[in-house]
C-alpha positions in Angstrom: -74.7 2.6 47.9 -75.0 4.1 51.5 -73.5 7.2 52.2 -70.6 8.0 54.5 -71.2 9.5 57.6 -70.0 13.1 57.3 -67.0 13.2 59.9 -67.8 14.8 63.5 -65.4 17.8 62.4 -64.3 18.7 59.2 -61.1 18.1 57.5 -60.5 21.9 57.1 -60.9 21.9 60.9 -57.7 19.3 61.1 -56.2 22.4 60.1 -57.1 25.3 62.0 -56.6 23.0 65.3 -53.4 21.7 64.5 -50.6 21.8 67.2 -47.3 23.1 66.8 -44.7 20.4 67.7 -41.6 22.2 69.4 -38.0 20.9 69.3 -35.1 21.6 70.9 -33.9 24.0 68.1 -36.8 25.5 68.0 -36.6 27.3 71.6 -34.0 28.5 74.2 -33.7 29.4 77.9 -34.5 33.2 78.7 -31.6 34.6 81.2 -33.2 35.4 84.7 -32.1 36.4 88.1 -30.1 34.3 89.2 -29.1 34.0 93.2 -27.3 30.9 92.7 -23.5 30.2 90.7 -23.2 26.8 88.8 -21.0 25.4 90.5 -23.6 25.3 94.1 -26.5 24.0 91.2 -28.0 20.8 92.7 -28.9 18.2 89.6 -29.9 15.1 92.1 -33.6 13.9 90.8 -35.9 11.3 91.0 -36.4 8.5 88.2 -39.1 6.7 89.4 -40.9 7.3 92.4 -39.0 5.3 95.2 -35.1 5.7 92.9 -33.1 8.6 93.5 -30.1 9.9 91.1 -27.0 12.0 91.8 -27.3 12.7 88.0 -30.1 13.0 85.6 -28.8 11.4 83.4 -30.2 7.7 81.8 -28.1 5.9 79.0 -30.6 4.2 76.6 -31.9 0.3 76.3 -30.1 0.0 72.8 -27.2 -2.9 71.7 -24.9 -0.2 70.9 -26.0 2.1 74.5 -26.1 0.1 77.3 -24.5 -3.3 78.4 -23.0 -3.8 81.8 -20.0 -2.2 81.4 -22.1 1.1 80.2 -24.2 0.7 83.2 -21.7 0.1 85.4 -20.0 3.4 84.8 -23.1 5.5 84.1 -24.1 4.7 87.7 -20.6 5.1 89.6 -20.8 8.6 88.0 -24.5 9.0 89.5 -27.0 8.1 86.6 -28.7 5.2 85.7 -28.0 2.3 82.9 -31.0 0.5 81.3 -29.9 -2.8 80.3 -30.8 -3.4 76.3 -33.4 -6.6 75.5 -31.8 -7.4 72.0 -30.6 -10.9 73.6 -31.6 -13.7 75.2 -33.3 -13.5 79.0 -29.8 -15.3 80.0 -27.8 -13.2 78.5 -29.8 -9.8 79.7 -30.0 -11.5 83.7 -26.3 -12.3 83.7 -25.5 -8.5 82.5 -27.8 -7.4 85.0 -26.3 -9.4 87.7 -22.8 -8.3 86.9 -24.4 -4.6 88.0 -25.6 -5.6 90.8 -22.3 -7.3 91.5 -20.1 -5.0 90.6 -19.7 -3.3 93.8 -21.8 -3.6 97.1 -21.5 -3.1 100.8 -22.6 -6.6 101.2 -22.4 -8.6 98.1 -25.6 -10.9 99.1 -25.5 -13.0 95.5 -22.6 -14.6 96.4 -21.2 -17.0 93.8 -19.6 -19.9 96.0 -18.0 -23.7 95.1 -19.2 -26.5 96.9 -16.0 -28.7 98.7 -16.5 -31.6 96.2 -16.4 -29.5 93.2 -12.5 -29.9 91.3 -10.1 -26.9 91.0 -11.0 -26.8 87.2 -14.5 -25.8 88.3 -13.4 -23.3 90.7 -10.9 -21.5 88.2 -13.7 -21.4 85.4 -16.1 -20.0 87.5 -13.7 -17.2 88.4 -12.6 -16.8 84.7 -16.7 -16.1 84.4 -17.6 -13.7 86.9 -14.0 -12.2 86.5 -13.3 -12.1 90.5 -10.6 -13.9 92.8 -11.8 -16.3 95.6 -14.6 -17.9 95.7 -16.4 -19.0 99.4 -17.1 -22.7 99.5 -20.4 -23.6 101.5 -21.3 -27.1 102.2 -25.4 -27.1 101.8 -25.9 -23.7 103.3 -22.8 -23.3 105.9 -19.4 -21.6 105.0 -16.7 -24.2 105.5 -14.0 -22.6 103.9 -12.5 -20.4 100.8 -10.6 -20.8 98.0 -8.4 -17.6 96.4 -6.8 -17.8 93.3 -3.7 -18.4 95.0 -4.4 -21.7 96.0 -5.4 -22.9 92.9 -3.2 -21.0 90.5 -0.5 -23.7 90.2 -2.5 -26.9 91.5 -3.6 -29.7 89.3 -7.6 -29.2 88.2 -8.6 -32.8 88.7 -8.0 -32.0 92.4 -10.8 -31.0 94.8 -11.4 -27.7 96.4 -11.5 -29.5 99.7 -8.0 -30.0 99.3 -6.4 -27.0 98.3 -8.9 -24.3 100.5 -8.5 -22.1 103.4 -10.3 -23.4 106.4 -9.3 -21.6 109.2 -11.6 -18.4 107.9 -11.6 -15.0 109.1 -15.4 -14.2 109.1 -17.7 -11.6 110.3 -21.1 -11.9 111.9 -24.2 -9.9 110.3 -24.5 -6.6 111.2 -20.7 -5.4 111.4 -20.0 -2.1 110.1 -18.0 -1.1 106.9 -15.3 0.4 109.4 -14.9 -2.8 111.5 -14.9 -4.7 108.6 -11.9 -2.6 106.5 -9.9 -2.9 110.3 -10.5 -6.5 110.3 -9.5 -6.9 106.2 -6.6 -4.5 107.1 -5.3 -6.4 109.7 -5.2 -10.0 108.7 -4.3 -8.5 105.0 -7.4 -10.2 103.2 -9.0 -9.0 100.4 -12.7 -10.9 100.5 -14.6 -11.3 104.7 -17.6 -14.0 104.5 -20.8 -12.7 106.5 -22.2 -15.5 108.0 -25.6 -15.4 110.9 -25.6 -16.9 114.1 -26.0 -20.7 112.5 -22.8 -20.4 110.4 -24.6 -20.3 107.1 -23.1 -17.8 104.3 -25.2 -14.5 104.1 -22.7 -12.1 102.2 -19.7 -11.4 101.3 -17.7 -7.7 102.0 -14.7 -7.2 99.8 -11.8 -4.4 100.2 -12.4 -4.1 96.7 -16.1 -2.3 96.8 -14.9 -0.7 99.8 -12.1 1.6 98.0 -15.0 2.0 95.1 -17.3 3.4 97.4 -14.4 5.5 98.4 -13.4 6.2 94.9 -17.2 7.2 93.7 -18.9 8.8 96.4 -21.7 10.3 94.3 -22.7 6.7 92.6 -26.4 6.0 91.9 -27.0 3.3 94.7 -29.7 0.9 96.0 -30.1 0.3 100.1 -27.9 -2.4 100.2 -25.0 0.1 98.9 -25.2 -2.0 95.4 -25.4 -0.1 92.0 -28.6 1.1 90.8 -29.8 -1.5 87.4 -32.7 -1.1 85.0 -33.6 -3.7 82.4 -35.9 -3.2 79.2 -38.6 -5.2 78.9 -41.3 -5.6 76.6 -44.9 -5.6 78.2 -45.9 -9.4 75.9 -42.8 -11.6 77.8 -43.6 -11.8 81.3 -41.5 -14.4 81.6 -37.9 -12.2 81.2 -39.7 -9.3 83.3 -40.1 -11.8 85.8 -36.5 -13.1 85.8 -35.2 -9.8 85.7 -37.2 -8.4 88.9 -35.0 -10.8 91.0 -32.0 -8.6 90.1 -33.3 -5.1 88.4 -34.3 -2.7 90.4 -36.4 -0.7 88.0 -38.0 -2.1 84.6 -38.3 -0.1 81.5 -41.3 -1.0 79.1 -39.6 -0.7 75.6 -42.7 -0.2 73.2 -42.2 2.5 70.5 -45.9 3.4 71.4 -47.0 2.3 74.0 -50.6 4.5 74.4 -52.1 0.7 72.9 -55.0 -1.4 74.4 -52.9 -4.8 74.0 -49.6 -3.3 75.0 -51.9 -1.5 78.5 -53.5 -5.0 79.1 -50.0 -6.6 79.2 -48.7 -3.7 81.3 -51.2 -4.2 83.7 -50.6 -7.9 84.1 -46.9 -7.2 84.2 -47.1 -4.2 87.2 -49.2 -7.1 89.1 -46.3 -9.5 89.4 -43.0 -7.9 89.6 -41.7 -5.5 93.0 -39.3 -3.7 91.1 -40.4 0.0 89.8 -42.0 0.2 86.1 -41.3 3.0 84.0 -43.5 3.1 80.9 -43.1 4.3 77.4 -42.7 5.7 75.2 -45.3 8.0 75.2 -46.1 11.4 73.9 -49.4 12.4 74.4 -51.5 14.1 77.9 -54.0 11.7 76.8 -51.4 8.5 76.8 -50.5 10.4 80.2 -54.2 10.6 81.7 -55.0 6.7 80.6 -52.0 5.5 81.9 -52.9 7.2 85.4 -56.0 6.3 85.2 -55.5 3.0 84.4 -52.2 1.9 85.0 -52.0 2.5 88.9 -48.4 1.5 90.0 -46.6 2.8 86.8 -43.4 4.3 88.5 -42.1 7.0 85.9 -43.3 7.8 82.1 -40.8 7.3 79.4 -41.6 10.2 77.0 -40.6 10.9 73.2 -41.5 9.3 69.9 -39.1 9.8 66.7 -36.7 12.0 68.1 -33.7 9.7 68.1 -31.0 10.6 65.7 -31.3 7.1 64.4 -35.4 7.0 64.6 -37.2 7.5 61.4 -40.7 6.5 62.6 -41.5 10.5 62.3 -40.0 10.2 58.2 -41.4 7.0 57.6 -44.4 7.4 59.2 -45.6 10.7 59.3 -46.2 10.2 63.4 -44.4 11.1 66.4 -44.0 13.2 69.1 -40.8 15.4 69.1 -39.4 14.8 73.3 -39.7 18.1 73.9 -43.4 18.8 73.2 -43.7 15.0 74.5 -42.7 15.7 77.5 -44.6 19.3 78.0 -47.5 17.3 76.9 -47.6 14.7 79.6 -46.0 17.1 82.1 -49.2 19.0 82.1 -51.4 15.5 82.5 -49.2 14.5 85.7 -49.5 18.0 87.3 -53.2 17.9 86.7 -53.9 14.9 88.4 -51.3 15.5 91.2 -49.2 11.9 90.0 -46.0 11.2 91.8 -44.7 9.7 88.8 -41.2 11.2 87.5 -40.6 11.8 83.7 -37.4 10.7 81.1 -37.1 13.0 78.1 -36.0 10.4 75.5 -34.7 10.9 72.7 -33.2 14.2 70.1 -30.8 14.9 73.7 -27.3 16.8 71.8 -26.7 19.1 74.1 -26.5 20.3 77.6 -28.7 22.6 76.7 -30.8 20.2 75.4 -31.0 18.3 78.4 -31.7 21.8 80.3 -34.7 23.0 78.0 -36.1 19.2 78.6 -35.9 19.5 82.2 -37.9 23.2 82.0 -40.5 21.4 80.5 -41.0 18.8 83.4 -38.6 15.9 82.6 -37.2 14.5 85.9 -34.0 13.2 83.8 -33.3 12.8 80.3 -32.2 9.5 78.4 -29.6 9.4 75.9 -28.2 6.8 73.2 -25.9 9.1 70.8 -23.5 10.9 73.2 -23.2 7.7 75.1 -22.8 5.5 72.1 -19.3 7.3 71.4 -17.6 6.2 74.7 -15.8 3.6 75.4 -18.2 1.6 77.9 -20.4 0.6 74.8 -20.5 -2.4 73.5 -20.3 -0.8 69.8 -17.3 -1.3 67.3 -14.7 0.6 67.2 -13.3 1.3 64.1 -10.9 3.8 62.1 -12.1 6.1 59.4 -9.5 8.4 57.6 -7.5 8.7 60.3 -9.9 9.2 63.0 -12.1 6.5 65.6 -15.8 5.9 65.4 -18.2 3.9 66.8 -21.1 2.0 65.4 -24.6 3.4 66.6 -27.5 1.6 65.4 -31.4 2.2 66.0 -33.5 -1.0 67.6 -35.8 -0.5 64.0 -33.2 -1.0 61.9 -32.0 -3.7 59.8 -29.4 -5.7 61.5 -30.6 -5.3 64.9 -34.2 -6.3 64.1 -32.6 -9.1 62.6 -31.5 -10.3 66.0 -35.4 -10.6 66.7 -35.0 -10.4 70.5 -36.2 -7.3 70.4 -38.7 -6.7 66.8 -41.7 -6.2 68.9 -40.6 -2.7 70.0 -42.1 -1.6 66.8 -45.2 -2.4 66.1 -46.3 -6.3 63.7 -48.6 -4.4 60.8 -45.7 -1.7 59.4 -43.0 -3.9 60.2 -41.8 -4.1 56.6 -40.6 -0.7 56.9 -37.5 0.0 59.0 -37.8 2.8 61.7 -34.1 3.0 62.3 -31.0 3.6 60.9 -27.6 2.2 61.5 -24.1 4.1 61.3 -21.0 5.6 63.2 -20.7 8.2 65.6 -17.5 10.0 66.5 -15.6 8.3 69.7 -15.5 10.2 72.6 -13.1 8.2 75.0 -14.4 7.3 78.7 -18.3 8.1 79.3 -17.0 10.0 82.6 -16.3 12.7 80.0 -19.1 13.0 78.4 -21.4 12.8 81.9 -18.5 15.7 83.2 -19.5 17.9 79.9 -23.2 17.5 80.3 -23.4 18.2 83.9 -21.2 20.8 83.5 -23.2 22.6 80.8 -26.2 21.4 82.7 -25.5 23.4 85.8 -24.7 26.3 83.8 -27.9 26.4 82.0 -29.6 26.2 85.8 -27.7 29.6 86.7 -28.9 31.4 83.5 -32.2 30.6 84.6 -31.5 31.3 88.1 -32.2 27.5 89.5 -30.6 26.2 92.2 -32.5 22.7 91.7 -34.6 21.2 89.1 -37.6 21.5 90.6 -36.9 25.1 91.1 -36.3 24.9 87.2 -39.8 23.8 86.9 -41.1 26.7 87.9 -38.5 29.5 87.2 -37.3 29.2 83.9 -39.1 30.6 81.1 -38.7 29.8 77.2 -38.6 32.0 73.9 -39.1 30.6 70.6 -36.3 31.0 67.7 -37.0 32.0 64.3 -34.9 30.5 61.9 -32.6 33.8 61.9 -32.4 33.4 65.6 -31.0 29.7 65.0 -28.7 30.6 62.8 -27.2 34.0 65.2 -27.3 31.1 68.4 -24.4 29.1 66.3 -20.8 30.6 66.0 -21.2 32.7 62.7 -18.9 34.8 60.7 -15.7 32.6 61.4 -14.1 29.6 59.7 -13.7 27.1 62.3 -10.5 24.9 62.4 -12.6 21.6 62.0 -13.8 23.7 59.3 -10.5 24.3 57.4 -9.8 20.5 57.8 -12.6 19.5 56.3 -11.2 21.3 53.3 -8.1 20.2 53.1 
């Protein structure tokens, strides 16, 4: 029998090399001068390399995170939604749509009824898209509209021709948002077809999305003044990654690890034939980092973290990860060395403000979250009542009953995969996510004047860290006081 090659370095070497893997807990932010109060700390960032937020905050592609509705809300407030891929491509395009559509200077995917379609048709696809007129275009040319009020009462076998508005106030491309709200206000409209110099429907402006943009000032939005959208994707089904370009504005690769020649081979196929931006992940390595620079050249932002979710148990099961925050020092390191212009999410093990603070000192551009945003109301989870008080169901994309939806399986890798890597649950409810984005930035900002940032890129290179011993931990908590949710705990 041959014998085996003695290994280049020896086991006991495994040892005396090994790194330590930092949390969260395990460190804190060391007080400095600060110049700057909280309240004039700037949190805009980048999350890819062409998208700017207000906020750095990203909700996460999970079915309990992040539908429309989540989205929706996350980016009025100034983050970013990523749109889960536990569904079919319909289902994940129309959600993505409905971002786009939610607001817009000029809505450009108009939905419109042709004149020969019946009432019935009209009214369903109003009950659909939830909105209340409808432009009706006859090939390509606006020839009239139909409102809700003209078709409330009439009989559905009837034809839109016969019940629409034809004489149409309408508004040449080019108008401005202030000529267009005079010319709403005064001929008391709600919805003002664009059309070109032919006649043929290019947009629609509705006083609607003008009192949003009114209303949310600091909203996360693309050039056309539309909501900022990011779908997951997985790197095998070009297919949905194509269909979703046409809306999305930035696509997230949603691999567990993604540092794998197949899954860098599809990447590279994918980043070839889609425009939107491409963030990657996860990954949690400088060398994942330095391949997928090297090798992956239009990657637009790294998605960073492996096992850290409160619902991830790749780490227990497993015995691998990469804890987000030394994730994301590791790969800060690799983009700094080779000068990459490519922001970096901090996913996953995100509790805190502070948390999200002491992942930005390490070189995160934003942070992504699933548990904090998984209590509001905007997700699509359960609510339910436990002994007197509301949860919310929050489930991990490894576990059980959302790998049994199969749309989504291949996040984890095929050889393990009869071994969850998630868990499923209930989280405390929260109420609106406007809360929860309000108490992190508010926390935020206040760990950027401890440090004595005005910005994060000054947080980058002002704020230092300090390592806690378990003792330290324990004196960081409130200690030495019983706590009223304490006392009713015991009762």
């Amino acid at each position: 029998m041959k014998a085996q090659e003695a290994p280049k370095q020896s086991f006991l070497e495994k040892f005396k090399e090994i790194q330590v893997a930092l949390t969260f807990r395990d460190v804190m932010i060391v007080p400095g001068r600060s110049e700057v109060e909280p309240s004039e700390v700037d949190v805009r960032t980048r999350v890819t390399r062409t998208h700017r937020l207000n906020l750095p905050f990203v909700s996460s592609p999970m079915d309990t995170v992040t539908e429309s509705e989540m989205a929706i809300a996350v980016a009025r407030w100034g983050g970013l939604g990523v749109i889960h891929r536990n569904c079919s491509v319909e289902e994940q395009v129309e959600m993505t749509k409905r971002v786009k559509r939610a607001e817009a200077l000029i809505i450009r995917d108009v939905i419109t009824v042709k004149p020969d379609d019946t009432v019935g048709q009209a009214l369903a696809l109003m009950k659909k898209h939830d909105i209340s007129g409808l432009p009706v275009v006859e090939k390509t040319r606006l020839v009239g509209i139909v409102t809700g009020r003209d078709v409330r009462f009439a009989e559905e076998n009837l034809l839109v021709k016969q019940v629409m508005t034809k004489n149409i106030i309408k508004a040449q491309e080019g108008i401005s948002i202030d000529e267009a709200q005079k010319l709403l206000h005064d001929h008391k409209i709600e919805k003002l077809p664009i059309v070109n110099e032919t006649g043929e429907l290019s947009g629609l402006i509705t006083f609607k999305d003008i009192l949003l943009r009114g209303k949310y000032p600091e909203a996360a939005r693309d050039e056309n003044g539309q909501l900022l959208c990011a779908a997951a994707v997985s790197p095998f089904d070009l297919d949905r990654a194509k269909k979703l370009d046409e809306f999305a504005d930035i696509l997230v690769t949603d691999v567990a690890h993604f540092h794998n020649d197949n899954v860098f081979r599809a990447t590279k196929k994918l980043l070839s034939e889609v425009s939107a931006d491409v963030i990657v992940g996860n990954i949690g390595t400088y060398k994942a980092a330095e391949d997928a620079i090297a090798e992956l050249e239009e990657v637009s932002g790294f998605r960073v973290g492996i096992g850290s979710g409160s619902i991830c148990t790749t780490s227990e099961v497993t015995k691998a990860g990469s804890p987000t925050l030394f994730a994301t020092a590791q790969v800060s390191d690799a983009v700094a060395k080779y000068g990459a212009d490519i922001p970096i999410i901090a996913d996953g093990g995100i509790r805190t403000p502070g948390d999200a603070a002491i992942a930005l000192v390490a070189g995160a551009s934003a942070v992504m979250i699933g548990n904090l945003f998984a209590r509001c109301r905007e997700s699509p989870g359960t609510l339910i009542t436990i002994g007197g008080r509301y949860y919310k169901q929050y489930r991990g994309m490894g576990s059980i009953t959302a790998r049994a939806k199969r749309y989504s399986i291949d996040r984890y890798s095929m050889p393990a995969k009869g071994v969850p890597e998630g868990v499923e649950g209930w989280v405390p409810y929260k109420g609106e996510v406007s809360i929860v984005l309000e108490e992190l930035t508010s926390g935020l900002r206040a760990s950027m004047g401890y440090a004595g940032a005005s910005n994060i890129q000054e947080l980058w290179t002002k704020a230092q860290l300090a390592a806690l011993s378990p003792s330290g931990a324990e004196e960081a908590r409130p200690h030495d006081i019983l706590l009223p949710s304490e006392t009713q705990e015991k009762v």
